[in-house]
C-alpha positions as CSV (number, residue, x, y, z in Angstrom):
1,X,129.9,16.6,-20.9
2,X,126.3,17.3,-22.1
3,X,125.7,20.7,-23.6
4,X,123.4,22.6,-22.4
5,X,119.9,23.8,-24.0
6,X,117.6,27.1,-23.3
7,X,114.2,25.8,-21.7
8,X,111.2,27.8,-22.9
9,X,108.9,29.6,-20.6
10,X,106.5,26.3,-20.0
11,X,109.5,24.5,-18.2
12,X,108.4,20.7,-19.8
13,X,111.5,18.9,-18.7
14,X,111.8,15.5,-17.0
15,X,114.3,14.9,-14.1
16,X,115.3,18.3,-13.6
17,X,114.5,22.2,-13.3
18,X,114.0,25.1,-15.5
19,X,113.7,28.6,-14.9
20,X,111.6,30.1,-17.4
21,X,112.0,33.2,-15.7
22,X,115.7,33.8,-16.0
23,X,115.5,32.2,-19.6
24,X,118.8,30.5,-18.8
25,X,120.2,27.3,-20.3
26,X,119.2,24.2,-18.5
27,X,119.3,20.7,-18.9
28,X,117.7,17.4,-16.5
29,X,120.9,15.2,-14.6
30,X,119.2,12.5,-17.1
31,X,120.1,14.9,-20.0
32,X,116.3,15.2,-21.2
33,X,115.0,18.1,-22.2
34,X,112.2,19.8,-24.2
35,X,110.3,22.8,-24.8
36,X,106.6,24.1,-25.3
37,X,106.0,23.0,-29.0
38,X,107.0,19.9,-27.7
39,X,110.6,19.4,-30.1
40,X,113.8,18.8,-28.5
41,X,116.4,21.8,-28.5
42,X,119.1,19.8,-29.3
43,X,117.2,17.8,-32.2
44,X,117.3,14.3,-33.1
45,X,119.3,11.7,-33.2
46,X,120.2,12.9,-30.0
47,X,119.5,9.9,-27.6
48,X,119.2,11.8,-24.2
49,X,116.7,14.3,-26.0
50,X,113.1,13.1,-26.2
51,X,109.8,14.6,-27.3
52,X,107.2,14.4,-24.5
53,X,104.7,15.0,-25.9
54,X,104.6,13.2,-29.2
55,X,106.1,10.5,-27.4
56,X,102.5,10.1,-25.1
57,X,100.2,9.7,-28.8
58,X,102.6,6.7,-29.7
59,X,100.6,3.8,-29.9
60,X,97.5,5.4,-29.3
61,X,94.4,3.9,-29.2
62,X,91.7,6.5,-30.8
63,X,91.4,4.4,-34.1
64,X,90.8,5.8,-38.2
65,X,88.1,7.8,-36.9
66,X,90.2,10.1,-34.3
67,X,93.3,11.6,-33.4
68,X,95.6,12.0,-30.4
69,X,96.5,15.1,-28.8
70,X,98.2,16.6,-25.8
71,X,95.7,17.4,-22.9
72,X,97.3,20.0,-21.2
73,X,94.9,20.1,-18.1
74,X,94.7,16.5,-17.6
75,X,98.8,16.5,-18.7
76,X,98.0,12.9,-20.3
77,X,97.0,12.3,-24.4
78,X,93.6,12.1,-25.2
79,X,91.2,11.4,-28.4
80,X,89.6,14.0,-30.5
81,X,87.1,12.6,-33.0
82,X,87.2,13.5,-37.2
83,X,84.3,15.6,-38.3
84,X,81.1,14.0,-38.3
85,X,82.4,11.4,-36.2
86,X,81.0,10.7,-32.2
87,X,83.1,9.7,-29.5
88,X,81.9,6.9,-27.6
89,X,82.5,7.7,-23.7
90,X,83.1,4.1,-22.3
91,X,85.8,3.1,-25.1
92,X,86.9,6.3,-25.8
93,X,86.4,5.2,-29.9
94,X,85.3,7.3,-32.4
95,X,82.5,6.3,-34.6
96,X,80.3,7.6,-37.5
97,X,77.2,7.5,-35.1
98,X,76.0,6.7,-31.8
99,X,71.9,6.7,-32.3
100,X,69.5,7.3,-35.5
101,X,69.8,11.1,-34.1
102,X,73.6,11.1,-36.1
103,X,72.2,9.6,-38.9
104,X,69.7,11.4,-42.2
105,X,66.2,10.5,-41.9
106,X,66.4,7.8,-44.1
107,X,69.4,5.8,-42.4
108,X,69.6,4.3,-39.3
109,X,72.5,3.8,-36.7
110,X,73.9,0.2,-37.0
111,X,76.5,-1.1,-35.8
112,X,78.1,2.1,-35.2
113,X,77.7,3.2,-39.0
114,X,74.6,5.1,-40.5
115,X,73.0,2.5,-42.9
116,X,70.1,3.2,-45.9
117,X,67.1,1.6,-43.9
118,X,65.6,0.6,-47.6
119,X,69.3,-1.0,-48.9
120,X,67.6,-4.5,-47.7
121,X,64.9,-3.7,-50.0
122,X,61.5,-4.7,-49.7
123,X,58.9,-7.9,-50.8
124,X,58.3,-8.3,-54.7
125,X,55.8,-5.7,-56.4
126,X,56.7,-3.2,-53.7
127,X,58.3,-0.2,-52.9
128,X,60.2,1.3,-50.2
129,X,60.2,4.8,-48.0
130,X,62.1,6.0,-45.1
131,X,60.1,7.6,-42.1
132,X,62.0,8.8,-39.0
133,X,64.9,6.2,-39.3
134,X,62.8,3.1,-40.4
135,X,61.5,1.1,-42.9
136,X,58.1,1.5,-44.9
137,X,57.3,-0.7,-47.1
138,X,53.9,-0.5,-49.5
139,X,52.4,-2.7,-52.2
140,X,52.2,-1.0,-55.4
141,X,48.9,0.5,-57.0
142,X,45.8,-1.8,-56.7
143,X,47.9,-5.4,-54.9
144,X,47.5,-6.5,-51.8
145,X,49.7,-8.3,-49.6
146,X,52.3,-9.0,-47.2
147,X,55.3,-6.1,-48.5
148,X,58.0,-6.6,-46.3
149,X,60.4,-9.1,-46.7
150,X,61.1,-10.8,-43.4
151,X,58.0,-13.0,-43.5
152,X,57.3,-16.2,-44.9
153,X,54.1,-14.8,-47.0
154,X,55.8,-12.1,-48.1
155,X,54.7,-10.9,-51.2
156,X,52.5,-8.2,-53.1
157,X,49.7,-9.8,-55.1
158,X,46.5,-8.9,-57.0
159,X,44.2,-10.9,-54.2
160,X,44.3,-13.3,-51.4
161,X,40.8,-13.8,-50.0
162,X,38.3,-13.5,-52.1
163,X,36.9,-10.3,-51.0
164,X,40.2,-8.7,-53.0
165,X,38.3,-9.8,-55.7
166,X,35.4,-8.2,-57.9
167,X,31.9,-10.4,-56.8
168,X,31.9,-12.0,-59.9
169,X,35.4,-13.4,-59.1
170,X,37.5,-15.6,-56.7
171,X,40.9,-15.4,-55.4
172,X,42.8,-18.7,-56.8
173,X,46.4,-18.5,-56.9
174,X,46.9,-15.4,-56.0
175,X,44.8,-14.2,-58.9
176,X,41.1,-12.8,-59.7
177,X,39.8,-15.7,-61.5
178,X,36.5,-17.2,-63.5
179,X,35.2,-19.4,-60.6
180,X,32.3,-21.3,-63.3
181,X,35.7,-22.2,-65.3
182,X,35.7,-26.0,-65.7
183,X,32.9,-26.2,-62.4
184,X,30.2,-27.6,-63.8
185,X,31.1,-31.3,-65.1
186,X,28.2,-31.4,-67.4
187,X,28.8,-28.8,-69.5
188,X,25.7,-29.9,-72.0
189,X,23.5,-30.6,-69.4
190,X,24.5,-27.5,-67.1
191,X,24.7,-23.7,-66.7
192,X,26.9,-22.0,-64.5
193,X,26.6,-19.1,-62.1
194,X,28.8,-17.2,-59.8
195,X,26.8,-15.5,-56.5
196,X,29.2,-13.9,-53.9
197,X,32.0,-15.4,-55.6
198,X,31.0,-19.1,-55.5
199,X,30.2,-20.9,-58.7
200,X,26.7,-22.5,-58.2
201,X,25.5,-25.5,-61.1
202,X,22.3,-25.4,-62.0
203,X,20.6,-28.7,-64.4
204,X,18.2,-28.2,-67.4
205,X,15.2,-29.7,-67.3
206,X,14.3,-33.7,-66.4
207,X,18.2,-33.5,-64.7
208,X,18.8,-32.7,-60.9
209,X,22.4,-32.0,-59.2
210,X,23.8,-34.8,-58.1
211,X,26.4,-33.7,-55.8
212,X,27.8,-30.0,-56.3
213,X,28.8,-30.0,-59.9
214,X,27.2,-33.2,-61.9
215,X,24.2,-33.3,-63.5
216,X,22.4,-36.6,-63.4
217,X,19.1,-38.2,-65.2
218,X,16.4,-37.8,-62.5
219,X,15.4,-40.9,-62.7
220,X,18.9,-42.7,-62.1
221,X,19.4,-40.8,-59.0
222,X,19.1,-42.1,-55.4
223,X,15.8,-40.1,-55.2
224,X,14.3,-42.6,-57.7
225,X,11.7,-44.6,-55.4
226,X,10.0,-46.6,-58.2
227,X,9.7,-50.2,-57.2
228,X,11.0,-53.1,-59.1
229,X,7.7,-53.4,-61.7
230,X,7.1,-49.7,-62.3
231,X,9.3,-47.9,-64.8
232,X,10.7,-44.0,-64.1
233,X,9.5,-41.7,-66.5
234,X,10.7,-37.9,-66.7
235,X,8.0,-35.2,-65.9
236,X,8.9,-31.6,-67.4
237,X,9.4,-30.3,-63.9
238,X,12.7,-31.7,-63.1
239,X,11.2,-34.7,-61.2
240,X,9.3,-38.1,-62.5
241,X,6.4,-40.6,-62.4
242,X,6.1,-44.3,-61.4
243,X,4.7,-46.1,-64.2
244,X,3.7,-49.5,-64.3
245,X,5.7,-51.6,-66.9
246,X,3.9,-53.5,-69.7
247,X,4.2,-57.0,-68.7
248,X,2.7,-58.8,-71.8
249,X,5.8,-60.4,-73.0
250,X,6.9,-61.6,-69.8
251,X,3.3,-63.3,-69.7
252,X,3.7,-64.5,-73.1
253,X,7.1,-66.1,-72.4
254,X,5.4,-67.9,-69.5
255,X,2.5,-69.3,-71.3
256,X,5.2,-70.4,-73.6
257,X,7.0,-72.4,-71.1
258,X,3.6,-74.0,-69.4
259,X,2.5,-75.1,-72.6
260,X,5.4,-77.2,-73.6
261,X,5.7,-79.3,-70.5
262,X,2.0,-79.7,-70.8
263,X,2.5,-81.0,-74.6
264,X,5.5,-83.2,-73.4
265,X,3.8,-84.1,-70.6
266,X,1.1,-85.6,-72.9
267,X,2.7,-87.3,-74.8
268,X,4.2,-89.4,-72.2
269,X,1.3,-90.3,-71.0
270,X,0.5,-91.6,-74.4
271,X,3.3,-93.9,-75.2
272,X,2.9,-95.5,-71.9
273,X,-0.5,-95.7,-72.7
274,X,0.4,-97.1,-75.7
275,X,2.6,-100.0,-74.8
276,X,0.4,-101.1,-72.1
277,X,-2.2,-101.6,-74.5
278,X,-0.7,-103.2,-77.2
279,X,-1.1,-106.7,-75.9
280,X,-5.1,-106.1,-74.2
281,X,-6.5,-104.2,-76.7
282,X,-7.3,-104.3,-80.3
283,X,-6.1,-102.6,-83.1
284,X,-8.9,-100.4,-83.3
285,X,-7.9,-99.1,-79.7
286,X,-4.4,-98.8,-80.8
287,X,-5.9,-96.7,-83.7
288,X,-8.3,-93.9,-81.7
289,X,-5.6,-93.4,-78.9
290,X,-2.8,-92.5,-81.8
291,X,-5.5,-90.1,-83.3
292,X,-6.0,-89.1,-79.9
293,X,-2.4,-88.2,-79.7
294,X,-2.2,-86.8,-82.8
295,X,-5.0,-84.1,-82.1
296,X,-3.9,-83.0,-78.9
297,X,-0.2,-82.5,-80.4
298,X,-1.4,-80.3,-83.2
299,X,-4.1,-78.4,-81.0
300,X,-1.2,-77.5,-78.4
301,X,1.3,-76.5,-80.8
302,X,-1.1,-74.2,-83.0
303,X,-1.8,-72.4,-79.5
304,X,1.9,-72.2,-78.7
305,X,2.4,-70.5,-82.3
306,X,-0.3,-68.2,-81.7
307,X,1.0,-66.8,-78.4
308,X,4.2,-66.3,-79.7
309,X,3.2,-64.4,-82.7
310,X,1.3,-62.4,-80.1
């Protein structure tokens, strides 16, 4: 036979009635009984005498963040959230935040949990700042540049264009730079300048630009127009003269050549002269046309010697 318990004034029993009026012992047919805090009169290990109550937060579902309780209006367990923590209606989950609103200024609501916007950091040579739950990022003092990290020309740098750059300097690299260094290919015959930060050659005199950076002999550039017997000389305004070339020892050389064939020329003439009249003629003939020969050899070569010496 089951003993019986007192029910308190709330009456939570199972299978059975309580009076809480008459404050009398009472006990359900199924032997269950209970009272307002929720703990069994008869105490446990009784196994007819349950706790209600505790019984509905086992195996709840609120999670770390919250914690079951008795919801006496609704009669049914519920989820109340830990400080600092939000409840998320649909799930019925507790979280650290719901929105940036649950978050400081400089975090942001991610994934449920309040996260430094700056922890990702920012591009090299920058810094970071948090404004209203985001990200600012800003090169440091005097670069220029891409500072946030997500890009792929990301980067903080002392220029990029050329405007970055003082007038006297372009942007190479990254970096205000000497544009005249190593411009100019003729470094003898050339001086460099830099105008609006382009490096402009310019040649000394009797040398003109041949191209952008090479300095040339003006008379061994295409602008040369001297024909094939003049010579190019410089003039002391960066431009030249056609002169006609001295042609006396080309003329010499010729003369040379005409008076040789003319000598050898002769003197075939002569020996078949000779031979023919060696049997007609007498000895005296044979005589004057050797003489003959003789002179016209010597005259010809003393004029060849002369115009060579000339």
């Amino acid at each position: 036979e089951l003993e019986r318990f007192r029910c308190n004034s709330d009456g939570v029993t199972r299978h059975g009635d309580c009076d809480p009026a008459s404050n009398k012992y009472c006990c359900s047919p199924a032997g269950w009984c209970g009272n307002s805090a929720a703990h069994c009169d008869c105490g446990f290990p009784y196994p007819k005498c349950r706790n209600l109550r505790k019984e509905a937060c086992w195996g709840n579902t609120c999670g770390t963040n919250g914690e079951c309780y008795w919801d006496d209006t609704q009669k049914k367990m519920s989820c109340m959230c830990k400080a600092s923590y939000y409840k998320d209606t649909p799930s019925g989950q507790c979280y650290k935040c719901l929105n940036n609103d649950h978050c400081l200024d400089n975090e942001a609501c991610r994934s449920r949990a309040c996260q430094n916007v700056c922890g990702s950091g920012c591009a090299q040579d920058a810094y970071c700042s948090a404004q209203n739950h985001k990200m600012e990022c800003t090169c440091l003092d005097s670069l220029v540049g891409n500072p946030y990290p997500d890009h792929s020309n990301s980067g903080c740098f002392e220029c990029v264009v050329d405007n970055d750059c003082s007038i006297d300097k372009h942007c190479r690299n990254n970096h205000c730079s000497d544009p005249c260094h190593d411009y100019c290919k003729s470094t003898d015959l050339a001086t460099c300048e830099v105008i609006n930060h382009k490096p402009i050659c310019s040649c000394r005199e009797g040398y003109k630009l041949l191209g952008q950076t090479v300095c040339e002999a003006t008379c061994f550039i295409a602008e040369n127009k001297c024909s094939e017997e003049e010579e190019c000389i410089h003039h002391n305004d960066n431009d030249y003269i056609c002169q006609a070339k001295d042609d006396s020892s080309n003329v010499g050389t010729v003369v040379s050549l005409v008076i040789f064939f003319v000598i050898l020329l002769i003197i075939i003439v002569i020996c078949i002269l000779k031979r023919n009249y060696l049997s007609h003629k007498s000895r005296k003939a044979i005589e004057a046309f050797n003489n003959l020969s003789k002179s016209a050899t010597t005259t010809l070569a003393s004029a060849v010697a002369d115009n060579i010496q000339q």
